[in-house]
N, C-alpha and C positions, 0 to 999 in steps of 0.2 A: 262883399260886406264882411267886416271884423264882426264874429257872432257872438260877442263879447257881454256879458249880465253887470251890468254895474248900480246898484242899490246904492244911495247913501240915503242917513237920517229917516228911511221909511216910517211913518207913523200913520196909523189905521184904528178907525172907531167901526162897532159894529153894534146896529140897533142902542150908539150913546154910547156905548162900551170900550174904553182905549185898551185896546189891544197888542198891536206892534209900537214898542213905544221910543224907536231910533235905530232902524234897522240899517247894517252896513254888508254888502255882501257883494265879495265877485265872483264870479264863473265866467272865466276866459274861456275862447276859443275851442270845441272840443275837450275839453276837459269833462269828467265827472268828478260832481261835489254831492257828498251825503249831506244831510241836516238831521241832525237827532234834537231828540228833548222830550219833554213829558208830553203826557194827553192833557190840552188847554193851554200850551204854551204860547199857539200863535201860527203852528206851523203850517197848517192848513188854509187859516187866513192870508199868509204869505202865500202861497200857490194861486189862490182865487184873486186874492188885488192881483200878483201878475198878470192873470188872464183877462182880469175886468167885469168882475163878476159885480154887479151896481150894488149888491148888498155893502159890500165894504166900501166905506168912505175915508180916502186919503186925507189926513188932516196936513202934512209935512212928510218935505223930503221928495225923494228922485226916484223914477227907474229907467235906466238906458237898455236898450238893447241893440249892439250894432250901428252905435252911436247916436241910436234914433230917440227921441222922447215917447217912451213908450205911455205914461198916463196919459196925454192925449190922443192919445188911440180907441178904437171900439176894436171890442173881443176879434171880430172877424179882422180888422187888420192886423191887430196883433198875431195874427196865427198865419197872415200872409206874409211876419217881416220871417217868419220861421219857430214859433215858439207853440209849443205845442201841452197837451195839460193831458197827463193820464189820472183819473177819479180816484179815490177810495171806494165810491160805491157807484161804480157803471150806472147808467139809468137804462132800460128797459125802452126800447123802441119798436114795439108790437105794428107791422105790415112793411116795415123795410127792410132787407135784408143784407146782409153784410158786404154783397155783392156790391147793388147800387149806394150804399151808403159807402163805400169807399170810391167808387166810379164819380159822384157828386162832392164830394171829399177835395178830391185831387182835379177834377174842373174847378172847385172855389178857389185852389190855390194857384191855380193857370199850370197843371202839374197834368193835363189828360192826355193819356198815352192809348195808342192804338189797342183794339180787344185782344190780339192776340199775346202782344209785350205785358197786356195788363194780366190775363189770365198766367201766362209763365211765372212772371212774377208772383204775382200770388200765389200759387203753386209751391214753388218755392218758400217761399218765405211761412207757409202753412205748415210746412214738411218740416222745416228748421224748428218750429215751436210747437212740433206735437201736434198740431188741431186738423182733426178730421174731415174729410172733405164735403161732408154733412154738411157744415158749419153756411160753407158760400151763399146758402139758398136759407137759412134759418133767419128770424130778427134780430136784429141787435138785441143782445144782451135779455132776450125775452124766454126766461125760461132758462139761461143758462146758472152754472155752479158758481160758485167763488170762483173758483182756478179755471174756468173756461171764461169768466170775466175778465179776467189780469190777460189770460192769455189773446182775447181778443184787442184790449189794449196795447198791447205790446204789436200786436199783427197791424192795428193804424199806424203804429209809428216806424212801424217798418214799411210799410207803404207809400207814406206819405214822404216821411226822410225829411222831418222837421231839419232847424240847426241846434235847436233844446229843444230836449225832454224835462217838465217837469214832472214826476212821478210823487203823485201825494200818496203815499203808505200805501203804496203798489202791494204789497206782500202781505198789507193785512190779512187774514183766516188762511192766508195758502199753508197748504202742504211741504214738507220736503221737497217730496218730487217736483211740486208745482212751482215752490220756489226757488228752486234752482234751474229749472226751465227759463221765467221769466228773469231772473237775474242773467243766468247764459244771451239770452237773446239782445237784454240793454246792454252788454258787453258786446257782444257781435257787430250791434248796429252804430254804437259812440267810434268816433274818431277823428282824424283832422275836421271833421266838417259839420259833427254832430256832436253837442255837447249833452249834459245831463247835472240836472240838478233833484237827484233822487232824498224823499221823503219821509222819513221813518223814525216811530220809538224803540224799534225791534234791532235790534246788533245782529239777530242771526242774518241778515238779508249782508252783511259785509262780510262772511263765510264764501257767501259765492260770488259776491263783486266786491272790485278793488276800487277805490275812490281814489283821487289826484288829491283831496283835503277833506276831513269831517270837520263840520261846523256843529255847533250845541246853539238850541235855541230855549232861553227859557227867560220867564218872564217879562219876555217882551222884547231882548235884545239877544244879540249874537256875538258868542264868546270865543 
């Protein structure tokens, strides 16, 4: 499948509120696209209609993914044609641990691989982004830092090996160190086969990643 993003005219109300108000965007194949703009622009809205979050309601306009009609979709198949959502602010899932939540993860996506390829992998991929080997047996996101949030983000998407990433303001509160770890890592992971559509007000997060195109999002359209 061509794992190609094609938006036009998007328009999006929220709680009555017109939001997105003719959104035009692609992200071809493996490629990474930044999006900047102010706080309240829309950007975030954009990430969640992608994903199919019921609070936003599509008034107008398209989203393809892989030539598929992605608004007729529910969230879970949308992340089985390959499009994947890293948060601004992780949620906290106290009794699961980041072990079986990626184990159940990659069974939803018909993606389960034997324990000893899963653990390697992991392994790996833990080691490439700093995180401690603690982490395997800890909850999700319960109890941990900002920068051990982004970085467990980044550890799904490298697990799972979406065909997009979209990363909403990945980089908020991180660190130097921490943001340039998670920036390294979505460089690592994007290529022929893995696109990225990364989210941000911040410019320093384009110090450590190179982008294929910046888009500007403000008032409701994309410039």
């Amino acid at each position: 499948m061509n794992a190609e993003l094609r938006i036009r005219g998007l328009e999006v109300e929220v709680e009555g509120k017109r939001i997105l108000r003719g959104v035009d965007l692609d992200v071809p194949q493996g490629e990474i696209h930044a999006l900047m703009g102010p706080n309240g622009s829309g950007k975030s809205t954009l990430a969640y209609t992608l994903m199919g979050h019921p609070k936003y309601h599509v008034t107008g306009g398209s989203i393809e993914f892989g030539g598929e009609d992605v608004l007729s979709r529910t969230a879970d198949e949308r992340a089985r044609l390959g499009m994947f959502l890293c948060f601004q602010y992780p949620t906290a899932i106290p009794g699961v641990t980041l072990v079986n939540f990626l184990r159940a993860a990659l069974r939803g996506q018909g993606k389960e691989m034997p324990a000893r390829e899963f653990l390697r992998r992991l392994n790996e991929e833990m080691a490439a982004l700093k995180i401690d080997e603690s982490f395997r047996s800890r909850y999700i996101n319960d109890g941990f830092s900002g920068g051990e949030k982004k970085r467990s983000e980044i550890l799904q998407l490298a697990m799972l090996r979406p065909k997009l990433a979209i990363l909403d303001e990945t980089d908020s509160g991180l660190d130097v160190d921490a943001l340039r770890t998670v920036a390294q890592g979505v460089m690592r992971l994007c290529g022929p086969d893995m696109g990225a559509l990364v989210i941000t007000h911040y410019p320093r997060i384009l110090e450590f990643l190179t982008p294929h195109t910046v888009h500007v999002l403000h008032d409701g359209y994309v410039g």
